[in-house]
C-alpha positions as CSV (number, residue, x, y, z in Angstrom):
1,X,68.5,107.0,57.5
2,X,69.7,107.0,53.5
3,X,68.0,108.9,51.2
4,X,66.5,106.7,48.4
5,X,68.1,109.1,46.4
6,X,70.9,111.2,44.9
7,X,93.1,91.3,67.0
8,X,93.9,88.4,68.4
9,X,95.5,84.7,68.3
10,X,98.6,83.3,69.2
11,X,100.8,82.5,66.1
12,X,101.7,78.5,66.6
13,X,105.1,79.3,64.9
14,X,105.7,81.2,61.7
15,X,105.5,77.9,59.4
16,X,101.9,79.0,59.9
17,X,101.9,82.2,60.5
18,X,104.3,83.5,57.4
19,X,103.2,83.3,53.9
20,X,106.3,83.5,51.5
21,X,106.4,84.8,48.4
22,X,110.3,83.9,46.8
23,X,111.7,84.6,43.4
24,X,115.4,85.1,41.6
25,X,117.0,87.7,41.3
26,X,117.5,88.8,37.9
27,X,120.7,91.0,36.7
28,X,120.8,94.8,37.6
29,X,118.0,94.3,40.1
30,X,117.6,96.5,43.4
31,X,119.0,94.7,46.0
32,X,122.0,93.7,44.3
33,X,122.8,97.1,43.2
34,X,122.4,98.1,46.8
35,X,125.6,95.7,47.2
36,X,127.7,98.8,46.9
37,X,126.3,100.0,50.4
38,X,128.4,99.5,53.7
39,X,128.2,95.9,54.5
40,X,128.6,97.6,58.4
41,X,125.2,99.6,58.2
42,X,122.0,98.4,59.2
43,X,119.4,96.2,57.0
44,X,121.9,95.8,54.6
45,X,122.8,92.2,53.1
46,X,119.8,90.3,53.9
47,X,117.9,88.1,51.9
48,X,114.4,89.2,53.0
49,X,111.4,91.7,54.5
50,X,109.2,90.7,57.3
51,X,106.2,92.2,58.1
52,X,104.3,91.5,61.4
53,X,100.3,92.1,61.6
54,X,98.3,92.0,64.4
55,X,95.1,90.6,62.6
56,X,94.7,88.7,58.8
57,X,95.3,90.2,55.3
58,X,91.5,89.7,54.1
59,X,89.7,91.4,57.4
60,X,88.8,94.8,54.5
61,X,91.0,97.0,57.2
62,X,94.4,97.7,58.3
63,X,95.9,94.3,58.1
64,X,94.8,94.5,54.4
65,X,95.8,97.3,53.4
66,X,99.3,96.6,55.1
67,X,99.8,92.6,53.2
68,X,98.0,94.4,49.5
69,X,101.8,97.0,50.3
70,X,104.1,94.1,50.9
71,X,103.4,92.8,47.9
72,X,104.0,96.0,45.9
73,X,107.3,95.3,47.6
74,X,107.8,91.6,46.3
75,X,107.1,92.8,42.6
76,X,110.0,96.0,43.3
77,X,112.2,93.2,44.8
78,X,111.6,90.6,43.7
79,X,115.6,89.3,44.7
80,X,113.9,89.8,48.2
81,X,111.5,87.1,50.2
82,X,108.6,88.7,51.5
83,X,107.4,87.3,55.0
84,X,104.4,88.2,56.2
85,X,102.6,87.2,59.5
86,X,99.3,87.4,60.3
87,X,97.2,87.4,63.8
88,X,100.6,88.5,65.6
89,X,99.2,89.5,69.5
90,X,100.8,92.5,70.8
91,X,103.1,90.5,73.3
92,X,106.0,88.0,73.4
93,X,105.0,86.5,70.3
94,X,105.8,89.6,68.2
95,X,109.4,89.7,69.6
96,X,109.2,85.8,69.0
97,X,107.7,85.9,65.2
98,X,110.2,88.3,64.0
99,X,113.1,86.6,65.7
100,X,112.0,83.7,63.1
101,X,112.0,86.2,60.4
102,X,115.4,87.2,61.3
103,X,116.4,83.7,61.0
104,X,115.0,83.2,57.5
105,X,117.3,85.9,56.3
106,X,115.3,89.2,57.3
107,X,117.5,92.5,57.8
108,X,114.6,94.3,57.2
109,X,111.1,94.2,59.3
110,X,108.1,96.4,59.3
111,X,106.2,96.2,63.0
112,X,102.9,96.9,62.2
113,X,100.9,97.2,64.6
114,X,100.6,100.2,67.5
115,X,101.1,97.7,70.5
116,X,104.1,96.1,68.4
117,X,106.7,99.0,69.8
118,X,108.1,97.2,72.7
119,X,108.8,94.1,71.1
120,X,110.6,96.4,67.8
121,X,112.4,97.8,70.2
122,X,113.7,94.8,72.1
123,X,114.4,93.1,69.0
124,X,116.2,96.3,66.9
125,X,119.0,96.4,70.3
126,X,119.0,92.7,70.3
127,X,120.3,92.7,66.5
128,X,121.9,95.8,65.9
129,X,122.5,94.9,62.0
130,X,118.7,94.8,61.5
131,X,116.3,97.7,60.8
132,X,113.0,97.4,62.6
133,X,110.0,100.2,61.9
134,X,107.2,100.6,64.2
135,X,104.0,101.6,62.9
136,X,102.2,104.0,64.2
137,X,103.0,104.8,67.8
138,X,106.4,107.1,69.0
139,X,109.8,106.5,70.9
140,X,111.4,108.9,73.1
141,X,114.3,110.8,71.0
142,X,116.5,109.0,73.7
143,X,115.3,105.5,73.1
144,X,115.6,105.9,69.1
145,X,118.7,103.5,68.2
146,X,120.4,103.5,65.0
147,X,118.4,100.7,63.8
148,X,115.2,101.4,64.4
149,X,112.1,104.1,64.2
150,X,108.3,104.5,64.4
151,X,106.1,106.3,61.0
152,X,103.0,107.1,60.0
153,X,100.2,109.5,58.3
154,X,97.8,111.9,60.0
155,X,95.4,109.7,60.1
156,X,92.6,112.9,61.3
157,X,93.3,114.8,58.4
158,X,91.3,112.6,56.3
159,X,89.1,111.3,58.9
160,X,88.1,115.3,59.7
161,X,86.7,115.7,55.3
162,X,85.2,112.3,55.5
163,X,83.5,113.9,58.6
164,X,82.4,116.6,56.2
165,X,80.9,113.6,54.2
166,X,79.0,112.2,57.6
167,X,77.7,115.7,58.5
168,X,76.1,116.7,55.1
169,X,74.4,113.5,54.5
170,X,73.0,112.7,58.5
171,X,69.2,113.6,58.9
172,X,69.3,112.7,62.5
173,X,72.5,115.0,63.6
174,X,73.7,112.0,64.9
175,X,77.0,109.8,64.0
176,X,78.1,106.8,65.4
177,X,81.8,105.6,65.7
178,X,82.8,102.4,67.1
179,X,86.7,102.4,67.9
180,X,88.8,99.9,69.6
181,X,91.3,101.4,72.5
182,X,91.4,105.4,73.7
183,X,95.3,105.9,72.2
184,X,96.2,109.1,70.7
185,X,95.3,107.9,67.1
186,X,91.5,106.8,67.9
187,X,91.0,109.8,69.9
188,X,92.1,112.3,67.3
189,X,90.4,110.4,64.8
190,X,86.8,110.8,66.0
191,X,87.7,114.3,67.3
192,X,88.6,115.7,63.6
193,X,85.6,113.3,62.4
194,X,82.8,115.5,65.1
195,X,85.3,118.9,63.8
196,X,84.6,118.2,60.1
197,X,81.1,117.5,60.4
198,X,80.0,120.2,62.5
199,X,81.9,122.7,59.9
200,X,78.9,121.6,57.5
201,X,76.1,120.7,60.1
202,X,76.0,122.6,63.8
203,X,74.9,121.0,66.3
204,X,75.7,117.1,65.4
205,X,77.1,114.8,67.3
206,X,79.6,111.8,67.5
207,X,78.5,109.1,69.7
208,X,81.0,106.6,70.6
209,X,81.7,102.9,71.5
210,X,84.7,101.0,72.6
211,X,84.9,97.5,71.8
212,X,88.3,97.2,73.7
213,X,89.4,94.8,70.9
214,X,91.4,95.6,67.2
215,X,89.2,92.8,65.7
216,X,86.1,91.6,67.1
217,X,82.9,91.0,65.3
218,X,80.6,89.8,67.9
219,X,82.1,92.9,69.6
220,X,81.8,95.5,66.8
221,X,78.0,94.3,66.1
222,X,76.9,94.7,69.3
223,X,78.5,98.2,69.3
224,X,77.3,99.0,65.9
225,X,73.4,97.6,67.0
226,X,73.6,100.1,70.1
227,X,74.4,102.7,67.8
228,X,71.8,102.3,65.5
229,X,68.9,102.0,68.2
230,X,70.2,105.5,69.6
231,X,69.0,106.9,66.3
232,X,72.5,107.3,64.3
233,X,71.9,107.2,60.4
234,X,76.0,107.5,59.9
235,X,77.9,105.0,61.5
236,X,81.9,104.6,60.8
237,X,85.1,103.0,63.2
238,X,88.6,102.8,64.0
239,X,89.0,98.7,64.1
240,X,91.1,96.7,62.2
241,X,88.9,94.8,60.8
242,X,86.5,96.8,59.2
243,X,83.3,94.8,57.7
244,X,80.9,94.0,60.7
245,X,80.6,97.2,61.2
246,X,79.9,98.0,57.6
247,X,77.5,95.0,56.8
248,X,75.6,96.4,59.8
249,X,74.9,100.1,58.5
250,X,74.3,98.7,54.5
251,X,71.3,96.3,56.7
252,X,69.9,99.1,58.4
253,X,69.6,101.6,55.6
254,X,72.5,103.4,57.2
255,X,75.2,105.5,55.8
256,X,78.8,103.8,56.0
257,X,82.1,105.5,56.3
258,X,84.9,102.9,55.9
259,X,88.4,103.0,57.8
260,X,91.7,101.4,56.7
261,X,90.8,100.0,53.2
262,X,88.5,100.8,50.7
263,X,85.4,98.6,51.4
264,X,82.6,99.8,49.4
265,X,81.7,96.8,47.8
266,X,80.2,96.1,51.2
267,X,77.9,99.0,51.3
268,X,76.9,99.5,47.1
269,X,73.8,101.6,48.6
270,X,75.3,103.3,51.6
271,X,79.0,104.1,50.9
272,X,80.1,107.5,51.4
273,X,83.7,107.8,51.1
274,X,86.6,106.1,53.2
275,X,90.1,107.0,55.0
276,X,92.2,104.6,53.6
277,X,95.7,103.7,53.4
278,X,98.4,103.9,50.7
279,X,101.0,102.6,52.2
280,X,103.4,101.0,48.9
281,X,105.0,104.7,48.3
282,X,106.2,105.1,51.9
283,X,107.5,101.1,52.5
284,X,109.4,101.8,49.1
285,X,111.2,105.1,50.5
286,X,112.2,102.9,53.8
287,X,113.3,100.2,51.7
288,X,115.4,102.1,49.2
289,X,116.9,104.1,52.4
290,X,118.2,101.1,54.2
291,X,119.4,98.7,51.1
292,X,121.6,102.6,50.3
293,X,123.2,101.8,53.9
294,X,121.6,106.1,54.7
295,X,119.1,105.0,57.3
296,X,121.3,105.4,60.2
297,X,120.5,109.8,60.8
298,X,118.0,109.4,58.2
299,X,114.7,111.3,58.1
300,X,113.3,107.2,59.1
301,X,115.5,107.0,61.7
302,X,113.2,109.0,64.1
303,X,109.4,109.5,64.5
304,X,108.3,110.3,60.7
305,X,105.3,111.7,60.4
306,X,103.8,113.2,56.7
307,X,100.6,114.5,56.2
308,X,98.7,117.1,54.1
309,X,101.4,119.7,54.7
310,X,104.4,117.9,53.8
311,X,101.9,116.7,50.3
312,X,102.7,112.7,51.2
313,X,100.1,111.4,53.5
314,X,99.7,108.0,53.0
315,X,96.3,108.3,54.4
316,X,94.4,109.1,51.6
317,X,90.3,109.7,50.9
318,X,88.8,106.8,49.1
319,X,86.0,107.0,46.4
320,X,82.8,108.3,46.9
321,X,79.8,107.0,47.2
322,X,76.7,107.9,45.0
323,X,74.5,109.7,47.2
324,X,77.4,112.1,47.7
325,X,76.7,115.4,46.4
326,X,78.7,117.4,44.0
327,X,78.4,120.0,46.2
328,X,79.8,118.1,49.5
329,X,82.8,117.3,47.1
330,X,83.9,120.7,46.2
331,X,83.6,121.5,50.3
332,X,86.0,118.8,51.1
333,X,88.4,119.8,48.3
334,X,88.4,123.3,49.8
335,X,89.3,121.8,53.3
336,X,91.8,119.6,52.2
337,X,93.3,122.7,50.5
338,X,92.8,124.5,54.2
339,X,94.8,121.6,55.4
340,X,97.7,122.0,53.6
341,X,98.6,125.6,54.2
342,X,99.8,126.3,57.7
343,X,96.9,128.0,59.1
344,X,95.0,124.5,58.7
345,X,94.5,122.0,60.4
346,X,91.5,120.0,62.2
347,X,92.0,121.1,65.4
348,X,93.0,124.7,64.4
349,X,91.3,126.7,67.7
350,X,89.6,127.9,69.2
351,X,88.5,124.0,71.0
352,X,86.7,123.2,73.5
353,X,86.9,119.9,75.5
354,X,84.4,117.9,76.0
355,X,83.6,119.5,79.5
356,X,83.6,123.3,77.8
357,X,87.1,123.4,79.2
358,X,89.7,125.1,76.6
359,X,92.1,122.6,74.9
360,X,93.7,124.9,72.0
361,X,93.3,129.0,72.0
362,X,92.1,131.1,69.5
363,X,94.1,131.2,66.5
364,X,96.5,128.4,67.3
365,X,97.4,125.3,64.9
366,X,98.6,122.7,66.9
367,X,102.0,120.7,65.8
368,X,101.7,117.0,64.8
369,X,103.7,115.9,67.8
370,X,100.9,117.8,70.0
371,X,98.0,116.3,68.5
372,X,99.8,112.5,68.6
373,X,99.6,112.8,72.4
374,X,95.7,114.1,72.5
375,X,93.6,112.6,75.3
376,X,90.7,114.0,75.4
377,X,87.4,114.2,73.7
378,X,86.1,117.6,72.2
379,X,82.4,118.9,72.5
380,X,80.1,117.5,70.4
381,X,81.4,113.6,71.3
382,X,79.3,111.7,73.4
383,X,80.5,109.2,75.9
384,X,83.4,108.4,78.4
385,X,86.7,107.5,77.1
386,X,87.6,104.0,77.5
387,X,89.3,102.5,80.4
């Protein structure tokens, strides 16, 4: 325990599901310099952005730190209306809500959500003169059109030094993480979390939960109440929406790590640090690519991927908490140094599956693109994966 010391609704059309945000454009601006670009390439000549979410813009997680970007967007173009939808299910209805978008003038829309790829897809070959970017999952090089493409951050890199956090501040060796589905990114994220904890406490473990849902509290409480009885004093998650969990471990005296957006206010006693997004830089380099007419063969154009190497994550640490130790924080700036030379990385080996079976040899680094398709817990993770 702390030391007293130092996603989903149907969307009944996008009258209201899309909040609008409009302006004029004034002389010189953006988008009407952009005017010089080929009126033939794609995203060019529209009059607005869309953005699909799969849960709402207040939910202190990934929806919210998606809708706080978009509008970082409205204020750089502010010649361009900003759509945003919220509670979009990972079915029809994306394919559906950004058709709408289209209508009101969109060249331009951000899928947000992993479960959003087939519906991107179906829509970028259905309007060739549109860009559509998926967020977060990958296409086959053979299925990548001239319109569309997937990107994201390492989202373990940060998750394996907040794990540094969770292992030098348990007294129980035990961590709990609650996560929603068993895709590459959950997996990988509480694989590097066990990896950076154990680099600072032997011997802890992860134990896990799967709610089988982005976004549900009733869910996430019961998980997080589990957790909590099985003696974990560090509890953190990969949902969406991120402050059940939180309000849970703050209640019980536990420590909090938070996922998505920064949501210590929640936890003023129990915060240790977070894995947040930044995600304004990146939308703006999309942007300004397609309104130049380059995103056709552009570096977007494919499955971008940034992360401590490359210096641009835009998965970032957030503050720490108080009880974190000056001493814990010069660790984790030492590993994320590690992690951007090539020798580092998380799941630099040797590793060891969660059977004691090898997964990566003895001084290998494995690439990005490996680690996007891992499926398997390491040792020191407790429980099954998800069905």
């Amino acid at each position: 325990m702390r030391h007293t010391t130092p996603r989903l609704i149907a969307v009944a059309g996008l009258a209201a599901a899309v909040l609008a945000v409009t302006a004029c454009s004034p002389a010189g601006s953006s988008a009407e310099a952009a005017g010089d670009a080929s009126s033939d390439a794609p995203g060019v000549g529209g009059t607005a952005i869309g953005f699909i979410m799969v849960g709402p813009k207040d939910d202190y997680g990934y929806n919210q730190a998606v809708y706080e970007a978009s509008q970082v967007l409205a204020e750089e173009y502010p010649d361009l209306e900003i759509l945003t939808a919220e509670n979009v299910p990972e079915d029809d209805t994306a394919a559906t809500t950004m058709e709408q978008m289209i209508d009101r003038g969109a060249k331009i829309i951000f899928a947000t959500s992993y479960g959003h790829l087939d519906a991107a897809q179906q829509v970028a070959e259905e309007h060739p003169d549109v860009v559509v970017v998926q967020q977060g999952n990958t296409m086959a090089e053979d299925d990548i059109l001239p319109n569309d493409g997937t990107y994201f951050g390492t989202v373990y890199e940060p998750m394996y030094l907040a794990g540094i956090a969770a292992g030098a501040a348990t007294e129980s060796g035990k961590l709990g993480y609650v996560y929603a589905f068993p895709i590459p990114q959950t997996i990988a994220n509480i694989n590097a979390f066990q990896r950076g904890a154990e680099s600072v406490h032997p011997g802890v473990e992860t134990i896990t939960v799967a709610t089988s849902s982005w976004c549900d509290p009733a869910a996430q409480r019961d998980a997080a109440s589990s957790l909590l009885t099985q003696g974990v004093d560090v509890l953190t998650q990969h949902q969406d929406c991120t402050k059940t969990v939180i309000d849970a471990a703050e209640a019980a005296g536990a420590y909090t790590v938070g996922y998505h957006a920064d949501a210590s206010e929640l936890a003023p006693e129990g915060w240790l640090t977070g894995a947040v997004w930044d995600w304004a830089p990146l939308y703006s380099s999309i942007v300004e690519t397609i309104l130049a007419g380059d995103f056709t063969g552009s570096e977007f154009n494919a499955n971008y991927r940034v992360g401590y190497k490359t210096g641009t994550n835009p998965f970032v640490l957030a503050e720490y908490g108080p009880t974190v130790s000056e001493e814990t924080i010069a660790q984790i700036d030492e590993a994320q140094d590690w992690l951007a030379t090539p020798e580092g990385s998380p799941f630099a080996g040797p590793v060891a599956k969660q059977d004691g079976t090898e997964a990566v040899p003895a001084g290998v680094v494995p690439e990005y693109a490996e680690i996007d398709a891992m499926d398997y817990f390491v040792q020191g993770v407790v429980g099954n994966l998800a069905q």
